[in-house]
C-alpha positions as CSV (number, residue, x, y, z in Angstrom):
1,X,-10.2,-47.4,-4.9
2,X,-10.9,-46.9,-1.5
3,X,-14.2,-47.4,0.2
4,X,-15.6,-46.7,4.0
5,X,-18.6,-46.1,5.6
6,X,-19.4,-42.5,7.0
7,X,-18.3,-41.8,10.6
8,X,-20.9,-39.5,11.7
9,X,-19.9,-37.2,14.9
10,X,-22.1,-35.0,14.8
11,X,-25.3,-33.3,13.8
12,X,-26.7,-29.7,13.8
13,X,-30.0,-28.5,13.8
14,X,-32.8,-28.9,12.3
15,X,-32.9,-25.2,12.5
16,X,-35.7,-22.7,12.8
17,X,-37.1,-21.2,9.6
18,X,-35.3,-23.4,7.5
19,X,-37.1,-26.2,5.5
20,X,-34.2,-27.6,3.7
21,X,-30.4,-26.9,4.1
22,X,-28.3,-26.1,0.2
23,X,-25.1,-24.9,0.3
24,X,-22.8,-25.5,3.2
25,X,-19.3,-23.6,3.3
26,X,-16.7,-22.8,6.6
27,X,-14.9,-19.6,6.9
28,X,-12.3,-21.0,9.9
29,X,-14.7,-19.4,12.6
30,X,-18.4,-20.4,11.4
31,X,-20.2,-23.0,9.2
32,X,-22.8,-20.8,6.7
33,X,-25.7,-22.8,5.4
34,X,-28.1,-21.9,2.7
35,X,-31.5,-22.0,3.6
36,X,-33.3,-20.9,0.4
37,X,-33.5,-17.3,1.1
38,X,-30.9,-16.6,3.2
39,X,-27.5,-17.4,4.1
40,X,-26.9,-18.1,8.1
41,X,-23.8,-18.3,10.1
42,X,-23.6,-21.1,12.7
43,X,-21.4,-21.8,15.5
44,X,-19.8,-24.9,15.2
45,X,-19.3,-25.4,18.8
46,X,-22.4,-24.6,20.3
47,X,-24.9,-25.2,17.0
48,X,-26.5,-22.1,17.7
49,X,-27.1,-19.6,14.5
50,X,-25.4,-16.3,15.2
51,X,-27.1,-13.7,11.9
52,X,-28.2,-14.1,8.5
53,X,-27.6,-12.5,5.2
54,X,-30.9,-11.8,3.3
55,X,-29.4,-13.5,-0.2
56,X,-31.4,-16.0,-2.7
57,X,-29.4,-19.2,-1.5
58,X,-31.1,-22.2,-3.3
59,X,-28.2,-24.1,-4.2
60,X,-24.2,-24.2,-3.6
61,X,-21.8,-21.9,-1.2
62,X,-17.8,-21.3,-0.9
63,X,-15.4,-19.0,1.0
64,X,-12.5,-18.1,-0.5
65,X,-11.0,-16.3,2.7
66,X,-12.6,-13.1,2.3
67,X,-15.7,-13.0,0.2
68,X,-19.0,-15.5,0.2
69,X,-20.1,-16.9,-2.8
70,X,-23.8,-18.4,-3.5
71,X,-25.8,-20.2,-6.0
72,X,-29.1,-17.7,-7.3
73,X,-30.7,-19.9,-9.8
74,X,-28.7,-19.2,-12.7
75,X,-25.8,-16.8,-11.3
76,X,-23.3,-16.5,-8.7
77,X,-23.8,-13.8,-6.7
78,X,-20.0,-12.6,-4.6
79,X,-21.3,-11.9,-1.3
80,X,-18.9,-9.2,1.7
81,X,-19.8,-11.1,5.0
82,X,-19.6,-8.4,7.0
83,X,-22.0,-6.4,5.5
84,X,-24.0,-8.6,3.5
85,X,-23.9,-6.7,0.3
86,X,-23.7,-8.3,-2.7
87,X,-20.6,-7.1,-4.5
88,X,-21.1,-8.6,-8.1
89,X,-22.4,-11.7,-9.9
90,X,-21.2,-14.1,-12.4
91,X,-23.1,-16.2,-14.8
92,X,-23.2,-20.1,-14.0
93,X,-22.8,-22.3,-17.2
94,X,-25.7,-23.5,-19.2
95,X,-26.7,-27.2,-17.1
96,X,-29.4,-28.6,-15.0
97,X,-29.1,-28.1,-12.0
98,X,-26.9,-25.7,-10.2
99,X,-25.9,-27.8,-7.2
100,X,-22.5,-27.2,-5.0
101,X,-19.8,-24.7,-5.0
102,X,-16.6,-24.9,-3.9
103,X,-13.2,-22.6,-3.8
104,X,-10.5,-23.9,-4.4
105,X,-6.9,-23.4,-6.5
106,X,-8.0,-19.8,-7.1
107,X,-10.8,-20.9,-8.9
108,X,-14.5,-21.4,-8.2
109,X,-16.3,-25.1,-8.9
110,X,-19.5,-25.7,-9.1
111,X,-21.6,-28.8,-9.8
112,X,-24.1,-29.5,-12.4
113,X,-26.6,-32.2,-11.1
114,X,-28.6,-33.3,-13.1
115,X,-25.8,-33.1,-16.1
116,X,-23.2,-34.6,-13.6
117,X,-20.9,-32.5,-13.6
118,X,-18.2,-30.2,-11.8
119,X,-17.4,-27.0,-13.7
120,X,-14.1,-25.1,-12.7
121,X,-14.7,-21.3,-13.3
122,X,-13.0,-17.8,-13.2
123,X,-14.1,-15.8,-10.5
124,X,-14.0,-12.7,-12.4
125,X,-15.5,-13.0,-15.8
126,X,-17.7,-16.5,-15.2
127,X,-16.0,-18.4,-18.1
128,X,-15.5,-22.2,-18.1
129,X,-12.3,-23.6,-18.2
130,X,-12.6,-27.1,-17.9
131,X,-15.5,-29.5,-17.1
132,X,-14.9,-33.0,-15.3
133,X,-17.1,-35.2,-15.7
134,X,-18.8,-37.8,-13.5
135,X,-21.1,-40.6,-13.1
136,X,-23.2,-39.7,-10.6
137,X,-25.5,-36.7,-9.7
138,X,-23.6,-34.0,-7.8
139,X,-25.1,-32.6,-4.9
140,X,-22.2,-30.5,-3.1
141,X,-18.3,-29.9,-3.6
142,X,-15.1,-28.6,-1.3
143,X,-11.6,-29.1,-1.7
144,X,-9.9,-30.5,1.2
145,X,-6.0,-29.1,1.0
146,X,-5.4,-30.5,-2.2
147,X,-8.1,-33.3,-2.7
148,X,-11.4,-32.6,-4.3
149,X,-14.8,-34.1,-3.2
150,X,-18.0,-33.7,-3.9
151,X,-21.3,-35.4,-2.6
152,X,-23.4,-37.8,-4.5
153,X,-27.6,-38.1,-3.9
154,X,-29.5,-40.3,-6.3
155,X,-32.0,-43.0,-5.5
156,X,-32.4,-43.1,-2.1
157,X,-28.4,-43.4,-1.5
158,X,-25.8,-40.9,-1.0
159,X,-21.7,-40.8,-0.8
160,X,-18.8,-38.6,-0.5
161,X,-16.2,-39.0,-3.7
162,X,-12.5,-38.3,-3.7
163,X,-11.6,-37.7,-7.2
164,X,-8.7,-36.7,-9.4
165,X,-9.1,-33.0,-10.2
166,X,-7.6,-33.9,-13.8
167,X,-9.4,-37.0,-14.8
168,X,-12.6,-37.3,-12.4
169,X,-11.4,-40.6,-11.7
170,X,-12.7,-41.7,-8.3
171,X,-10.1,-42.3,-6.0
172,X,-12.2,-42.7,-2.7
173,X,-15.8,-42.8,-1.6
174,X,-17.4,-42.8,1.8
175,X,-20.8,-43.9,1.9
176,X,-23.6,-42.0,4.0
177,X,-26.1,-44.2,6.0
178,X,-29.4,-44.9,4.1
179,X,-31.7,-42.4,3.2
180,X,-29.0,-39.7,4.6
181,X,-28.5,-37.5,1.6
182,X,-25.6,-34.9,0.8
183,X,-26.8,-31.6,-0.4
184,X,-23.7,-29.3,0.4
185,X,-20.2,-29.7,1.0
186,X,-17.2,-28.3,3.0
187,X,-14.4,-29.1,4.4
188,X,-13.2,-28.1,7.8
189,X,-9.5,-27.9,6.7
190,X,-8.6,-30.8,8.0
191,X,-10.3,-34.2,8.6
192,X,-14.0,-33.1,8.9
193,X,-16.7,-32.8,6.3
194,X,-19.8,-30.7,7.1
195,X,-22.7,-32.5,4.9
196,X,-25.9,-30.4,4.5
197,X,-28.8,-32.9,5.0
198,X,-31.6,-31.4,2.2
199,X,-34.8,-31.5,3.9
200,X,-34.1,-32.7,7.0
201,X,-32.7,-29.6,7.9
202,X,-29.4,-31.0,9.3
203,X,-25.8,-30.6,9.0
204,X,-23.9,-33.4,9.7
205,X,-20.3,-33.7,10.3
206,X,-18.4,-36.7,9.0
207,X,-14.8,-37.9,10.3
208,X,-12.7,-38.8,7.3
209,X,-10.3,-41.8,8.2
């Protein structure tokens, strides 16, 4: 397996009216954050926020190249970006903890975090079609081309994991500075990860090697 320590380049915010960052997701243009009650678009070269969308956003956010998606407590609401309505929701599975959300493989993934746990689900009718399991509590997800991460925040440490979509056998980890927690996940598209930072109201952006 192989291990690094985080390269951070970069940090955003903290930000105004926001107490804690959740979901993080990138459409190609802007990084949208969660910020408990609403989802916010961000610049990624200038850091500043450009508008919001008045949605419950306590927990995870993906893109799948046309539509938002975002964590409500116990659903999924499908989210148009341009006008902010919300088009439809789906149901998230039974666990504790709602936590990251990720697009990827035509499929939506979130992350159970107390139950660690990344749940691969249809977009359409909400069912579960497989569950990978994991050792650690999940606290954000992306797929990066065709590699799936997902951050890790439990006692005080926190890392980025590389795992095997089929087996949930770690295949990489990158660990965050002390007392730096993960809570959201995204990949650029190429070799950034943008790393929501809980209560500290931060994103940061981490180089992968």
């Amino acid at each position: 397996m192989k291990k690094s320590t985080a390269h951070i380049i970069h940090e955003y915010g903290p930000f105004p009216d926001t107490g804690s960052v959740h979901g993080v997701s990138y459409d190609g243009r802007h990084i949208w954050f969660a910020n408990g009650d609403k989802l916010v678009a961000l610049h990624p070269a200038n850091g500043k926020t450009l508008r919001s969308i008045d949605v419950p956003a306590n927990a995870g956010t993906a893109f799948d190249g046309r539509h938002l998606y975002q964590i409500a407590s116990d659903h999924i609401q499908k989210i148009d970006p341009e006008s902010g309505r919300v088009l439809g929701t789906i149901p998230l599975p039974e666990t504790v903890g709602a936590s990251g959300l990720a697009w990827g493989e035509g499929m939506l993934w979130a992350g159970g975090y107390q139950d660690r746990r990344i749940y691969q689900i249809d977009p359409d009718s909400g069912a579960v079609l497989r569950v990978i399991e994991s050792n650690r509590f999940v606290t954000g997800i992306s797929w990066a081309g065709d590699e799936l991460w997902h951050g890790t925040w439990e006692d005080g440490a926190s890392e980025l994991r590389r795992i095997d979509p089929d087996t949930g056998e770690v295949l990489e980890t990158i660990n965050m500075p002390a007392q730096t927690g993960v809570s959201g996940l995204e990949s650029n598209g190429g070799n950034l990860l943008f790393c929501g930072g809980g209560d500290s109201g931060k994103i940061r952006v981490v180089r992968r090697a």
